[in-house]
C-alpha atoms as an extended CHARMM CRD file, in Angstrom:
* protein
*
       167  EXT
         1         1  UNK       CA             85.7670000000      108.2410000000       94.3080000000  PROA      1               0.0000000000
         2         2  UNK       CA             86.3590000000      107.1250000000       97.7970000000  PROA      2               0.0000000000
         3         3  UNK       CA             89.4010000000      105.1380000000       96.7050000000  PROA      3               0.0000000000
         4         4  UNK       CA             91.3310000000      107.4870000000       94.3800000000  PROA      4               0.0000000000
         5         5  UNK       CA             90.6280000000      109.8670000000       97.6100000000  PROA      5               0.0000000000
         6         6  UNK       CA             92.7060000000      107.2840000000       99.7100000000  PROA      6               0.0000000000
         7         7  UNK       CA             95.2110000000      107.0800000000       97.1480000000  PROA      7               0.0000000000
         8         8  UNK       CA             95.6900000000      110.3800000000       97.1930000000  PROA      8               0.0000000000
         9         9  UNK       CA             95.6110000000      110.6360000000      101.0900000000  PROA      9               0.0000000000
        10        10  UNK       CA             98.4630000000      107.7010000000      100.7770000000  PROA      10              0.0000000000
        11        11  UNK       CA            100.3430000000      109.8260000000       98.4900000000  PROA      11              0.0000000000
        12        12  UNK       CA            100.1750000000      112.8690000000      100.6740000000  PROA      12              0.0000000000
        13        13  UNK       CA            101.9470000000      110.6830000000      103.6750000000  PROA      13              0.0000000000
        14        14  UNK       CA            104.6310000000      110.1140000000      101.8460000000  PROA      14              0.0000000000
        15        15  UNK       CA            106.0950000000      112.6420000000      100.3070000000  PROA      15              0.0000000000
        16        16  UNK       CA            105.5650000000      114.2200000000      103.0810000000  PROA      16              0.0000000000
        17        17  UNK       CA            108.0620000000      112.0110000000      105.0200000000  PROA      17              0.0000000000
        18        18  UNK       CA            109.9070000000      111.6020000000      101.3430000000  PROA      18              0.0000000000
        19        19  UNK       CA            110.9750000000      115.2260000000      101.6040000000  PROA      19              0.0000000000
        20        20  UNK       CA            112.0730000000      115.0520000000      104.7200000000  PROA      20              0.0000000000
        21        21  UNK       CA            114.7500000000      112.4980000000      104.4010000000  PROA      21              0.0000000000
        22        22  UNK       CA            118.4990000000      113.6690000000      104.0310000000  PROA      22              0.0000000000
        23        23  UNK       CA            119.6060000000      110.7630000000      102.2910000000  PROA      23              0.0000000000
        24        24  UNK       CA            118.5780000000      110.6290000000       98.3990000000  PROA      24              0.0000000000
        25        25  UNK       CA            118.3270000000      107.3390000000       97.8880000000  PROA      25              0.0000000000
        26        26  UNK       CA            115.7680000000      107.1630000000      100.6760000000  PROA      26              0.0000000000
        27        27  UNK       CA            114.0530000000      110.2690000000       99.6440000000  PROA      27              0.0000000000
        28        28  UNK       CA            113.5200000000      108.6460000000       95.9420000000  PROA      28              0.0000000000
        29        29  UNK       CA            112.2690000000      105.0740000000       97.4920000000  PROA      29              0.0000000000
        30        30  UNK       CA            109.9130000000      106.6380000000       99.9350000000  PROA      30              0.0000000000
        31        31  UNK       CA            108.9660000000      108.9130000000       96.9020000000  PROA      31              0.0000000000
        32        32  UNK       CA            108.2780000000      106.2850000000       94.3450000000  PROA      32              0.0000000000
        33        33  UNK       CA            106.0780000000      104.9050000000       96.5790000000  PROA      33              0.0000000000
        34        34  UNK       CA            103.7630000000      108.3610000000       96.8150000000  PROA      34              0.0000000000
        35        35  UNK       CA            104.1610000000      108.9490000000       92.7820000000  PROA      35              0.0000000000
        36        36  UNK       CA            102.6480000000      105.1850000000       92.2680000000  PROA      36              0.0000000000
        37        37  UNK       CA             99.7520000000      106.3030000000       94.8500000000  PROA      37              0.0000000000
        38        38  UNK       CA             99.4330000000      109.4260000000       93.2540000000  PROA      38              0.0000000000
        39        39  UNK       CA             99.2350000000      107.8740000000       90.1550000000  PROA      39              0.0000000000
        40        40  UNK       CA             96.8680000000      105.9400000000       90.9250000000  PROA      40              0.0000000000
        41        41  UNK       CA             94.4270000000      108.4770000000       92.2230000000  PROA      41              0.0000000000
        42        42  UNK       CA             94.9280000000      110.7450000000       89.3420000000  PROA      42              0.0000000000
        43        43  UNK       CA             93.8880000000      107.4730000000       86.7040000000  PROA      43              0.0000000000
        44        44  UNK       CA             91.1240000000      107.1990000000       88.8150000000  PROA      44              0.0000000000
        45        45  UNK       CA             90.2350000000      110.7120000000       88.5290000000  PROA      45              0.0000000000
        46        46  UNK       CA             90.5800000000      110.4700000000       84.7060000000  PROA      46              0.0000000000
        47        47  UNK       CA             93.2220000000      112.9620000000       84.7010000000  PROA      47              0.0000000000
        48        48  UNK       CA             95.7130000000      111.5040000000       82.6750000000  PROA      48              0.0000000000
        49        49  UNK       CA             98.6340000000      113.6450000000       82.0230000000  PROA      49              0.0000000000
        50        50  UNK       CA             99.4120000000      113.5030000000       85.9240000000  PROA      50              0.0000000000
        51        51  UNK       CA             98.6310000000      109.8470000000       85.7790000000  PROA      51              0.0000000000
        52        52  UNK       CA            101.1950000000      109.5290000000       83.0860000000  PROA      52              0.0000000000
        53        53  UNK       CA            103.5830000000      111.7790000000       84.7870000000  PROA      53              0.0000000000
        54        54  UNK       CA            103.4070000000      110.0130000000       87.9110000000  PROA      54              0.0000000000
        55        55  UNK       CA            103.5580000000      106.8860000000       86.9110000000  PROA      55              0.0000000000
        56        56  UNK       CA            106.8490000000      107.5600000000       85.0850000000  PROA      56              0.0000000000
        57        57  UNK       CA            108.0950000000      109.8860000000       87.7790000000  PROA      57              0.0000000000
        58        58  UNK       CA            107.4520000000      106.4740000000       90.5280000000  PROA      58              0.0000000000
        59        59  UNK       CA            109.5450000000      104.0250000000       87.8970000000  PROA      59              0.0000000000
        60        60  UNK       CA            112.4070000000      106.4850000000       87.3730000000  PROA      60              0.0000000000
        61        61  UNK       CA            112.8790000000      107.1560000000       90.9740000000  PROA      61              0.0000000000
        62        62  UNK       CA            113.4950000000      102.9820000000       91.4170000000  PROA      62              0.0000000000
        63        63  UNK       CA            115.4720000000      102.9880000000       88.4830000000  PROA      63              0.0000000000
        64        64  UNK       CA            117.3940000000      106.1390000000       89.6420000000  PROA      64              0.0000000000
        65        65  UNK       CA            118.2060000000      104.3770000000       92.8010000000  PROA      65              0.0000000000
        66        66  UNK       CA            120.9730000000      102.2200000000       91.3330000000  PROA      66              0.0000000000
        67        67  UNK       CA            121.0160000000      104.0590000000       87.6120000000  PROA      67              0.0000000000
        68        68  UNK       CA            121.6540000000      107.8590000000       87.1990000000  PROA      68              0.0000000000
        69        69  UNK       CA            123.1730000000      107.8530000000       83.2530000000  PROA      69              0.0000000000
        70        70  UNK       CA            122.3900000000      109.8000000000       80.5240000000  PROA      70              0.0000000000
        71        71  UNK       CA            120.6360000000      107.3430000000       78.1170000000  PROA      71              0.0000000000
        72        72  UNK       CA            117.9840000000      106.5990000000       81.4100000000  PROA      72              0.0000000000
        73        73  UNK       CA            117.4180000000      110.4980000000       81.9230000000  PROA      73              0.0000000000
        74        74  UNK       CA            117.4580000000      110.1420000000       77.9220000000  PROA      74              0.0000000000
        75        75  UNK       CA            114.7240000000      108.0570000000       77.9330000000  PROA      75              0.0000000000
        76        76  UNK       CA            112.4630000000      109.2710000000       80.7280000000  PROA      76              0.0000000000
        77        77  UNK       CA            112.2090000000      112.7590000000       79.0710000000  PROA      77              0.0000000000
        78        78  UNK       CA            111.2850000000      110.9960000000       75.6990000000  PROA      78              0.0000000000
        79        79  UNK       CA            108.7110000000      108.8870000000       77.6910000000  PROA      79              0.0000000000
        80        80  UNK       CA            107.1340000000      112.2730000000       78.9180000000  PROA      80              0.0000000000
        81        81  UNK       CA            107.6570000000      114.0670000000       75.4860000000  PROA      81              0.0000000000
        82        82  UNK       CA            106.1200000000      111.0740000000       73.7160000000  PROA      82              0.0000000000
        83        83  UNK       CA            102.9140000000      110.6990000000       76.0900000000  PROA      83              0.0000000000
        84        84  UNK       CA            102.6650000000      114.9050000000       75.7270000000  PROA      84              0.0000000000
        85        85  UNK       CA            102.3420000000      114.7600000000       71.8400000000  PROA      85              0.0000000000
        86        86  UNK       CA             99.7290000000      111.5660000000       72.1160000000  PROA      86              0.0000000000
        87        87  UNK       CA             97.5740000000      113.6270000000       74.3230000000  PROA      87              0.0000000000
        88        88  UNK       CA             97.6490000000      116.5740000000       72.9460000000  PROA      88              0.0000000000
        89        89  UNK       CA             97.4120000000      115.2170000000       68.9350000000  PROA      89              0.0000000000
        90        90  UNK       CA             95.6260000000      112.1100000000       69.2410000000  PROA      90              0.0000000000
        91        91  UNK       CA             93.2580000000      112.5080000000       72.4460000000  PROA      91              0.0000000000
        92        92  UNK       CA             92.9190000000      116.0250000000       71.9810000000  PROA      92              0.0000000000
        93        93  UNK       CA             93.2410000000      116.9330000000       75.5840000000  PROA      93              0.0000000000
        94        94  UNK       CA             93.4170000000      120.4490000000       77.0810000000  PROA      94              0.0000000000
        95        95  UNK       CA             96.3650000000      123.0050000000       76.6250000000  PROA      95              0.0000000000
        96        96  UNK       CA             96.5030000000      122.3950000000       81.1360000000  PROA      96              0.0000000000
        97        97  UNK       CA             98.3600000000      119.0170000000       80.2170000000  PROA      97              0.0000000000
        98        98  UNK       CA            101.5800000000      121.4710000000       78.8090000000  PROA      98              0.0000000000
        99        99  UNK       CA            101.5810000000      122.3800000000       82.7490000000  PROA      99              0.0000000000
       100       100  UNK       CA            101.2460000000      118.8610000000       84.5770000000  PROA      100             0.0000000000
       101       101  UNK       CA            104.2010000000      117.6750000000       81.7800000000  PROA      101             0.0000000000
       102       102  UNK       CA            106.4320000000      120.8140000000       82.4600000000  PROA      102             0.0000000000
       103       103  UNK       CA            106.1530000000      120.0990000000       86.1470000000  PROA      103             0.0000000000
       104       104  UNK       CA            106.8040000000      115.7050000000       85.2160000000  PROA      104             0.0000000000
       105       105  UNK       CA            109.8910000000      117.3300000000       83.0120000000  PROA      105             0.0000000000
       106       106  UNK       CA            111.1530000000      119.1950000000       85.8950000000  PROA      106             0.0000000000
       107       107  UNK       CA            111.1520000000      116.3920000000       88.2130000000  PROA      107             0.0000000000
       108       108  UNK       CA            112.5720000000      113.9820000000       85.8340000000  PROA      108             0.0000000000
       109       109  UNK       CA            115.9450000000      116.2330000000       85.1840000000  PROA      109             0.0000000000
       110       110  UNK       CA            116.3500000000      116.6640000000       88.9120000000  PROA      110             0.0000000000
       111       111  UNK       CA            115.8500000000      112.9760000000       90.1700000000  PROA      111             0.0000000000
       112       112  UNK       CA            118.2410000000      112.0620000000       87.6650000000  PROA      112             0.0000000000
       113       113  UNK       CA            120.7440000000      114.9160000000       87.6760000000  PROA      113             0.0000000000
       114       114  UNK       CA            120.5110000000      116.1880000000       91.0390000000  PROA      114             0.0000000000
       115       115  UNK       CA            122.3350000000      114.0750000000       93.9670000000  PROA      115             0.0000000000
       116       116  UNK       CA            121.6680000000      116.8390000000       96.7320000000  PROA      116             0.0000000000
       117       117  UNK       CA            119.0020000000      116.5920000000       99.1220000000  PROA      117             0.0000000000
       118       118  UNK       CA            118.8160000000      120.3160000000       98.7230000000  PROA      118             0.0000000000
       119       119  UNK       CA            119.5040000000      120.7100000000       95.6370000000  PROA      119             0.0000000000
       120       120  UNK       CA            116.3900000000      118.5860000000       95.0330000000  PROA      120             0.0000000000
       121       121  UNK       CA            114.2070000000      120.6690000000       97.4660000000  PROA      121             0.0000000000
       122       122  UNK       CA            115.0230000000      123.7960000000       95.5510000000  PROA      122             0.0000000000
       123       123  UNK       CA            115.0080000000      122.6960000000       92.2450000000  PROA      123             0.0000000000
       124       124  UNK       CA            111.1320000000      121.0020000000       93.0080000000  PROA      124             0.0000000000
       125       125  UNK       CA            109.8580000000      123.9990000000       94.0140000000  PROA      125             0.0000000000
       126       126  UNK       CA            108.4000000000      125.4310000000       90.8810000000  PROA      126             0.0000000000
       127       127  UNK       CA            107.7220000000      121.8420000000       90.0360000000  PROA      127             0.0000000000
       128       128  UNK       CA            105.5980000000      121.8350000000       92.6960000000  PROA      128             0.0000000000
       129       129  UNK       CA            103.9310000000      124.7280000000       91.5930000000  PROA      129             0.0000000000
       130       130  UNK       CA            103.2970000000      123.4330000000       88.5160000000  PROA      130             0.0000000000
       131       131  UNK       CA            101.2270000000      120.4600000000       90.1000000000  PROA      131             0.0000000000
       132       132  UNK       CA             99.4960000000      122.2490000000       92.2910000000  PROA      132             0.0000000000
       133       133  UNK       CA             98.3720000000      124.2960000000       89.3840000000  PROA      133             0.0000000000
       134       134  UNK       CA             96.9700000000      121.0280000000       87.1690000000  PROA      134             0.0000000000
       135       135  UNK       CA             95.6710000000      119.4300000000       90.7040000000  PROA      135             0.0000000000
       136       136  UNK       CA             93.1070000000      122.6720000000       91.1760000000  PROA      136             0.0000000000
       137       137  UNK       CA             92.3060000000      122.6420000000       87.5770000000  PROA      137             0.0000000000
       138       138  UNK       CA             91.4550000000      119.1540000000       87.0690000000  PROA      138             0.0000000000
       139       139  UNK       CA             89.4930000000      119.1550000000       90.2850000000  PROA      139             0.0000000000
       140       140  UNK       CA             91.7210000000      116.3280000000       92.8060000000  PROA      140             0.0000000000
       141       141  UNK       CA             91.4450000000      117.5190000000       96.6320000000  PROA      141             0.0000000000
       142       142  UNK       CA             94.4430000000      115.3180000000       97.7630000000  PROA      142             0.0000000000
       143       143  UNK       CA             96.3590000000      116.5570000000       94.5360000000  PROA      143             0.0000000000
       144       144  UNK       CA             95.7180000000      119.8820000000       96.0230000000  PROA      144             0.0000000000
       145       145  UNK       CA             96.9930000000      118.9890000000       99.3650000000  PROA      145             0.0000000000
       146       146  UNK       CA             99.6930000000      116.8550000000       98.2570000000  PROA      146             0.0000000000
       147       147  UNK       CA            101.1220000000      119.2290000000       96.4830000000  PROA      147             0.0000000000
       148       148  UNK       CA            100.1880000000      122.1400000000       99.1260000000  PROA      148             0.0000000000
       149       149  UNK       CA            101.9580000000      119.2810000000      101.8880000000  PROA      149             0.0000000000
       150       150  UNK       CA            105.2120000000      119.1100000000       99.5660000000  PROA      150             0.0000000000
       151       151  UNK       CA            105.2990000000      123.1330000000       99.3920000000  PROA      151             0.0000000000
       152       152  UNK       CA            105.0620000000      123.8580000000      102.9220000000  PROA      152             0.0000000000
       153       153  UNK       CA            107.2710000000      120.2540000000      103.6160000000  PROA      153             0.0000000000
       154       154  UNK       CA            109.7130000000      121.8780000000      101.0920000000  PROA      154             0.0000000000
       155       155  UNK       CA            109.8400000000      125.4230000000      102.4990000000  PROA      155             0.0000000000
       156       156  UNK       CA            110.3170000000      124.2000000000      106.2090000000  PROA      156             0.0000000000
       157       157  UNK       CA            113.6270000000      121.9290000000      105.3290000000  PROA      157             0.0000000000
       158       158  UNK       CA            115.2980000000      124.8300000000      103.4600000000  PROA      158             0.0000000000
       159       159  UNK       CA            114.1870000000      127.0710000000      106.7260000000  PROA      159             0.0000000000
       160       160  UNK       CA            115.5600000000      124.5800000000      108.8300000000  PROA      160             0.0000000000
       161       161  UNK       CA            118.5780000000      124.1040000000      106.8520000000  PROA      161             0.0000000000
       162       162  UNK       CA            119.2690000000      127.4360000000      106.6940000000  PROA      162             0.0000000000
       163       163  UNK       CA            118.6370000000      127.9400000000      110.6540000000  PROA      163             0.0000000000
       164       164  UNK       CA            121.0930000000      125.0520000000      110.7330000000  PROA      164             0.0000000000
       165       165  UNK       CA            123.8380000000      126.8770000000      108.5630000000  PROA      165             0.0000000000
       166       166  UNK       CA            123.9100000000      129.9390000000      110.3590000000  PROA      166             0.0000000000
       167       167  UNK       CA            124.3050000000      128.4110000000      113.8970000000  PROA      167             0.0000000000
């Protein structure tokens, strides 16, 4: 327990400093990194769905990096779709998996689509949301504050960006 918990923790520093970046290729390297921690935690916490999600949410932000097409955003919303149906048909999980692979969905169309910074910060918001929702339900403290961390990270660069506009 002590180790998903530091995974988690991991996770939680960066994204935080993830969402902070202007640049999107930085904010999707730094990113990956958290989503592979957070993935890791969440395995270890036998939550799968966000395992899943996060997994495939850390290898499409490398592969976005140099490979934004169609076929790739294609493929990572088949990869989620696919993993949804297993769970729900074959392991029988919980109807709370619909909300930790609306909230993987969410992400997916944005790191591909999306090539603002800000864009990205708005568009992740209800993604967020979404998370924070599973992280409570399946019982993960630093899914809880990861996802409470990428809120309030969220909500003070659009502040700041909108302080920045006006003056």
């Amino acid at each position: 327990m002590i180790v998903a918990e530091a995974f988690g923790a991991l996770a939680v520093i960066l994204n935080f400093i993830g969402y902070r970046q202007n640049n999107v290729d930085r904010y999707l390297l730094i990113s990956a990194f958290g989503l592979a921690a957070l993935s890791a935690h969440f395995f270890m916490l036998d939550a799968m769905a966000a395992g899943v999600g996060t997994s495939l949410a850390s290898l499409r932000n490398f592969i976005a990096l140099k490979n934004r097409n169609r076929f790739i955003l294609f493929l990572f919303v088949a990869a989620n779709i696919g993993f949804l149906i297993y769970e729900w048909f074959v392991l029988n999980h919980g109807a709370i998996i619909f909300i930790a692979y609306a909230s993987s969905l969410i992400f997916t169309v944005g790191s591909i689509v999306l090539r603002s910074a800000g864009k990205i910060r708005r568009y992740f918001l209800l993604a967020e949301l979404l998370g924070l929702i599973y992280a409570v339900s399946v019982g993960s403290i630093f899914g809880t504050v990861f996802n409470i961390s990428n809120l309030i990270s969220i909500l003070s660069k659009i502040h700041a960006e909108k302080h920045t506009q006006k003056a």
